[in-house]
C-alpha positions in Angstrom: -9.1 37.4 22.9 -7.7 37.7 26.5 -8.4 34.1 27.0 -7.1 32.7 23.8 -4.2 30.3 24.5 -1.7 29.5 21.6 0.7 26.6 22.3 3.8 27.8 20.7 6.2 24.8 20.2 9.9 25.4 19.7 11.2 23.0 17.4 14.1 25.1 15.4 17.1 23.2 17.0 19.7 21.4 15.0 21.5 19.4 17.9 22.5 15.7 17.6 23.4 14.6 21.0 20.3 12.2 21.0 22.8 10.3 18.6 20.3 9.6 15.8 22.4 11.8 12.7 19.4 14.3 13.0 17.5 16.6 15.1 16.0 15.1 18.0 12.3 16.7 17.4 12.7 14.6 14.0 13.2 10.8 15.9 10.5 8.4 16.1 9.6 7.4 19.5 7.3 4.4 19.9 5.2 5.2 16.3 5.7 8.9 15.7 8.4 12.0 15.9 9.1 13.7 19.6 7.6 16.6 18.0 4.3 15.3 17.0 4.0 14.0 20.5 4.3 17.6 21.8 1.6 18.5 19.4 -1.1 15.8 19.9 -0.2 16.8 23.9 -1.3 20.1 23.5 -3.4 20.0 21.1 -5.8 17.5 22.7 -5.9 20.8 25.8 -9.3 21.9 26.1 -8.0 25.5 26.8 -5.8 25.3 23.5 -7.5 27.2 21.4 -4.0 26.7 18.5 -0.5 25.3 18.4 1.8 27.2 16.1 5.1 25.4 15.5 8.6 27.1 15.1 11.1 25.7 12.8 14.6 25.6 11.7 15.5 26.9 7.9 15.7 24.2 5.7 13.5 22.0 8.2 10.4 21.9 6.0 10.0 18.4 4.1 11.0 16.8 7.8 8.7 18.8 9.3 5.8 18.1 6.8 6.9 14.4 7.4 6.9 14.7 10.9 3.5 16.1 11.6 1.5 14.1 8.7 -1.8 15.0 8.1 -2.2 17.2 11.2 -4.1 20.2 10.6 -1.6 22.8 11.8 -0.7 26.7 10.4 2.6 26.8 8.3 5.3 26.9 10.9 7.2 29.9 11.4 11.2 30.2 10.7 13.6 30.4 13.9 16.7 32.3 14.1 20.2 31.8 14.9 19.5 31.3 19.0 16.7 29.9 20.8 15.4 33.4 21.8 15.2 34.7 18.3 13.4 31.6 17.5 10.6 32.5 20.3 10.7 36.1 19.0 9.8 34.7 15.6 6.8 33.2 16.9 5.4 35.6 18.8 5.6 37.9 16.0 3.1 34.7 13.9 0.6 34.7 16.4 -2.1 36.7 18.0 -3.2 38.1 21.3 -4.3 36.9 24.3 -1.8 34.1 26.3 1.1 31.4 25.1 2.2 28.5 26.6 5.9 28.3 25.0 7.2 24.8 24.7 10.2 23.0 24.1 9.8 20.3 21.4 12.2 18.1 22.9 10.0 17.6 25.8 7.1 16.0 24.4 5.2 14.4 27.2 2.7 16.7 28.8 0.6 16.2 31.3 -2.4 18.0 30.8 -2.6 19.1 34.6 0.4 21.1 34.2 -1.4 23.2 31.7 -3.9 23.5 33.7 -1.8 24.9 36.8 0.2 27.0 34.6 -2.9 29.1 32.8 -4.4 29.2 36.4 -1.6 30.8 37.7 -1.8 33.1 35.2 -5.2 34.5 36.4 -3.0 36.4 39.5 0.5 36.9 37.4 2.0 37.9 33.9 3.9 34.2 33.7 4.2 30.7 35.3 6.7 28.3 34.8 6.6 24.3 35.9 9.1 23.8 38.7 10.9 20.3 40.1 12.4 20.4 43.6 16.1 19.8 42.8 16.8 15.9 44.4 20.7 15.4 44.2 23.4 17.2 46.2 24.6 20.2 44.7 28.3 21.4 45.1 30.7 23.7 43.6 33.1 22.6 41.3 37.0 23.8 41.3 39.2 22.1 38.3 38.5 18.1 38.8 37.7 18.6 42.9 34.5 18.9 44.8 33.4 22.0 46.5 31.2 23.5 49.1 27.8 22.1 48.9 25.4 24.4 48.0 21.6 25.0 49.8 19.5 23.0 47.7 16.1 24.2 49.6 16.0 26.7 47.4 16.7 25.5 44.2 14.9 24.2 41.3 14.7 22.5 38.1 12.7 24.7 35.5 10.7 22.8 32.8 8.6 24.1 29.6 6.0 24.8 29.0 6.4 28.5 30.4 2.9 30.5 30.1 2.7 34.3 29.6 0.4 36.8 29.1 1.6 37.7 25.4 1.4 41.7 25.2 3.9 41.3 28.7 6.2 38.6 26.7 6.3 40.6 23.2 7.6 43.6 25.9 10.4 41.3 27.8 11.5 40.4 24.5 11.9 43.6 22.6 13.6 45.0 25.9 16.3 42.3 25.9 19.9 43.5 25.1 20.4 41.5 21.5 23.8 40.7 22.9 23.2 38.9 25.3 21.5 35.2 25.6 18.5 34.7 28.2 18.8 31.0 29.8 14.5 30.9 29.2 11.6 33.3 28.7 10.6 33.7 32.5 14.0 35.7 32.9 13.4 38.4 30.3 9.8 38.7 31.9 12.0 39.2 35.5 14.2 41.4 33.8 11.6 44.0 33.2 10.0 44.1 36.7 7.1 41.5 35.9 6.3 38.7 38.2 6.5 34.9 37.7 4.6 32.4 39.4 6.0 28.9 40.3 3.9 25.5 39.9 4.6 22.4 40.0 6.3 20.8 37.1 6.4 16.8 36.3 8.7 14.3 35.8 7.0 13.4 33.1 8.7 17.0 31.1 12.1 15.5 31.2 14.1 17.0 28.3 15.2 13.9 25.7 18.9 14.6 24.9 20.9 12.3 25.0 20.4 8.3 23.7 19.7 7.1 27.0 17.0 9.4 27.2 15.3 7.7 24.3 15.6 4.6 25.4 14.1 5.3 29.0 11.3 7.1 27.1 11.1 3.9 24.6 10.8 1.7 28.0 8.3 4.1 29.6 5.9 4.7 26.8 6.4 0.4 25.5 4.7 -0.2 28.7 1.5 1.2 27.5 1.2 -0.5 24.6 -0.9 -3.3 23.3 -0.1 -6.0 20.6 -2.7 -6.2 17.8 -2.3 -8.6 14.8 -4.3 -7.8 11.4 -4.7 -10.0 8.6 -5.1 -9.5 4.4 -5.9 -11.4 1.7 -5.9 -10.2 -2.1 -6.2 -11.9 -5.7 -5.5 -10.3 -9.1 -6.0 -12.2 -12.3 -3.7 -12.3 -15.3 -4.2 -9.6 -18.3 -2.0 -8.5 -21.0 1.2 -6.9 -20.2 4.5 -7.5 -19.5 5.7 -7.3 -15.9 3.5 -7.3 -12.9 3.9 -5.3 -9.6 4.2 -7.4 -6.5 5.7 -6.0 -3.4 6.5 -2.0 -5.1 9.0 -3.6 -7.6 7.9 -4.6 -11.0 8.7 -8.1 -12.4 9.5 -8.6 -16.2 6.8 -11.0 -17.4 4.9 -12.2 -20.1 1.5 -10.9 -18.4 0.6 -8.1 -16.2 -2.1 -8.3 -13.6 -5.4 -6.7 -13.8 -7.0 -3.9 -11.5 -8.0 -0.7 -11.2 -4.7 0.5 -9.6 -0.9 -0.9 -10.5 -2.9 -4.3 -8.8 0.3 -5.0 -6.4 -1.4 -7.6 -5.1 1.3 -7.9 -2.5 0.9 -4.7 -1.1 -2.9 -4.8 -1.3 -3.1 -7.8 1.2 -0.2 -6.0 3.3 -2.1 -2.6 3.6 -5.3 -4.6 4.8 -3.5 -6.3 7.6 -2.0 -3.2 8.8 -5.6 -1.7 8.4 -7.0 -4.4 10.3 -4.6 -3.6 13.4 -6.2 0.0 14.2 -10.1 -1.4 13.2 -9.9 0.9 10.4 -11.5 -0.8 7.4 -10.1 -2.1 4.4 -7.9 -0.6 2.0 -11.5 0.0 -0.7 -12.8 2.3 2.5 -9.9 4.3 1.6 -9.3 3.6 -2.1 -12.5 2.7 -3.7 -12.2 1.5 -7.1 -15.2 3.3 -8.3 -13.1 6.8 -7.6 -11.5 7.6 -10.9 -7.9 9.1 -9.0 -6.7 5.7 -8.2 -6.8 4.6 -11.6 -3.0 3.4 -12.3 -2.3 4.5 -8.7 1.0 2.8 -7.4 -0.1 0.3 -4.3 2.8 1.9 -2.3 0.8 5.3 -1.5 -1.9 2.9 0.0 0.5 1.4 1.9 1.9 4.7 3.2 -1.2 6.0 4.3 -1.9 2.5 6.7 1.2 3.1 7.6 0.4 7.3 8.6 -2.5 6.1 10.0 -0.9 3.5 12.8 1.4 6.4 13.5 -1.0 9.2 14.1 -3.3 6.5 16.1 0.6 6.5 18.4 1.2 3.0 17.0 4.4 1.4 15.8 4.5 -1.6 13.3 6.7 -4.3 14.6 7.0 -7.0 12.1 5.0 -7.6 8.6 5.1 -11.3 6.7 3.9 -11.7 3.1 3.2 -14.9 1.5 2.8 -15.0 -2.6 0.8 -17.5 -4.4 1.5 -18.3 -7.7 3.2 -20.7 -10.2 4.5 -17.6 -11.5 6.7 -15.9 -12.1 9.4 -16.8 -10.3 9.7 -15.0 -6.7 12.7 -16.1 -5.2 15.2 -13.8 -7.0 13.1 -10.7 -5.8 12.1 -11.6 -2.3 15.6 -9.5 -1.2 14.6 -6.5 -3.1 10.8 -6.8 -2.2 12.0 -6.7 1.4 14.2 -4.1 0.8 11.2 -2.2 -0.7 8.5 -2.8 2.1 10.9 -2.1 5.0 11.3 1.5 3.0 7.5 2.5 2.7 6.9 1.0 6.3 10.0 2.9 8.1 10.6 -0.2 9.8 13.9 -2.8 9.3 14.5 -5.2 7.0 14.7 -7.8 10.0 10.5 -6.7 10.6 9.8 -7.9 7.3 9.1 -11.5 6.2 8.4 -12.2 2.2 7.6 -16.0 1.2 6.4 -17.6 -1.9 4.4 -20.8 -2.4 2.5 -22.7 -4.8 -0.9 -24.8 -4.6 0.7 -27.8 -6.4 -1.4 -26.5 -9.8 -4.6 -26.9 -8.1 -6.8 -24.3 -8.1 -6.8 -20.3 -9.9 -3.0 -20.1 -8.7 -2.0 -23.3 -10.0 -4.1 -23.2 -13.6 -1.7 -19.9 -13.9 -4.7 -17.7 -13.7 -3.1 -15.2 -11.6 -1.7 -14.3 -8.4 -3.0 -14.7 -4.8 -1.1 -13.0 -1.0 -1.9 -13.2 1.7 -0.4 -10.9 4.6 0.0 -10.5 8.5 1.0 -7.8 10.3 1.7 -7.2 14.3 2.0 -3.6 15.6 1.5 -1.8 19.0 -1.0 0.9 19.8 -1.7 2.3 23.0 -3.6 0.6 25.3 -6.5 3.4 25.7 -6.7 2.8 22.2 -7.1 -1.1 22.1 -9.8 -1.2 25.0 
């Protein structure tokens, strides 16, 4: 087990600054949360053998939400400070060495893993390291000081990699009343040595708003447009109301199918489908399987929807066009909108709803059911779309 390597992400933090009204790890940046970014960085790591997650008490549904069907351990509860947190985790995990990693920096470029666990073949921890740019200077009240010798200084980034027996030790020899700044000084603190390499600029902490939006910028640049298309028809059966866009319309008829036949949503979830290449919404759903019997369309719109996010995607605009003579659309398109924009995550702005007749001509306009079609445009990662 000496060479096993478990990524332990810290993600127990309950800060605001970023300005979004909830922890940071939580925000969506371009298609997914910062934290599964960090994940899916150090996850895809060759020399990763696991990635063990640390959260904050009562973090659990945003964390389930956040990390969607990746196959990941139950995270571990922080504590009160950052170092408890880390403590917490190392006590979840077992032997051999850990990378510990701040959620809130979640682009990683593989090559500093890489220089960190090889700098850990001569020393019991490495840290990533940024020569310090700026002028530094000493501050008295509102007036500038003596500048202070930047040759020596520098910026300390996460991940910090440690042998774990040596880390477990720094830990339970820290005085509990005191707070250590990062890991690498409670491994100083005990006489152990820690290596330097060279960090990235791509590890810059996301704190603030402005920080999102450079890392919106940054990451938007490496993304390419896709458009997907959907078509879908339901007939008329008995009933009386019919599902079209997740809200149900009082009518003298319902609509046949093997599910709630939305056929709104069933043309939407094909287009969104059709932007990742990933089959139609029966590849997923098939009829013939007896679970989706009754199913409400909106779960197969949310899992297009996971699966654009997890593929680092982001859905910019949807447009749905009904078919019918009737019944009447116009009185729900607002709350149809309303309704898509909510499963999709997106704003009401990205979502286009229209209704239109074929001038009784046709299925449509013999009142023998109800046609949509549906386009949708969204952004993956241009890896991804060669």
């Amino acid at each position: 087990m000496a060479d096993h390597v478990t990524a332990l992400i810290v993600a127990a933090g309950q800060g605001t600054r970023s300005g979004a009204g909830a922890p940071k790890q939580y925000r969506m940046l371009a298609g997914k949360t910062v934290l599964a970014h960090a994940i899916d960085a150090l996850a895809a790591h060759p020399r990763v053998d696991a990635v063990q997650v640390v959260i904050g008490a009562g973090q659990e549904e945003a964390y389930a939400e956040a990390i969607g069907g990746r196959d990941l351990p139950p995270p571990v509860i922080g504590g009160a400070t950052r170092r408890d947190s880390v403590a917490n985790g190392l006590a979840a995990i077992g032997d051999g060495r850990v990378l510990i990693h701040d959620a809130a920096r979640p682009f990683l470029p593989a090559e500093v893993v890489d220089r960190l666990l090889a700098a850990l073949d001569d020393h019991e921890g490495a840290l990533p390291v940024l020569p310090v740019a700026d002028t530094i200077v000493r501050v008295d009240t509102d007036r500038a000081g003596d500048v202070v010798p930047r040759e020596a200084l520098r910026r300390v980034q996460t991940p910090q990699a440690f042998r774990l027996d040596v880390i477990r030790a720094a830990h339970a020899a820290w005085p509990t009343d005191r707070e250590a700044t990062d890991d690498a000084q409670m491994i100083r603190a005990i006489g152990r040595t820690v290596a330097i390499v060279e960090g990235s600029a791509m590890l810059e902490k996301l704190t603030f708003p402005s920080d999102f939006a450079a890392a919106e910028q940054r990451l938007g640049a490496n993304l390419v447009s896709r458009t997907g298309m959907g078509f879908d028809v339901h007939s008329f059966a008995e009933g009386d109301g019919v599902w079209l866009g997740g809200i149900l319309i009082p009518h003298s008829r319902g609509l046949a199918g093997h599910s709630d036949a939305d056929v709104a949503l069933h043309a939407l979830t094909d287009a969104l489908l059709g932007t990742i290449g990933a089959g139609d919404i029966g590849t997923h759903f098939p009829p013939s399987d007896p679970q989706w019997r009754g199913a409400a369309s909106w779960r197969f719109l949310d899992h297009a929807r996971k699966l654009i996010v997890e593929a680092g995607g982001r859905i910019d605009h949807v447009d749905v066009t009904l078919i019918c003579e009737e019944p009447k659309v116009g009185p729900y398109r607002p709350a149809i909108r309303t309704r898509i924009a909510e499963i999709l995550g997106i704003g009401e702005g990205n979502v286009s709803v229209k209704a239109t007749t074929t001038e009784r001509l046709g299925f449509t306009g013999r009142r023998e059911g109800i046609a949509a079609q549906a386009v949708a445009t969204v952004r993956v990662p241009e890896s991804d779309a060669a």
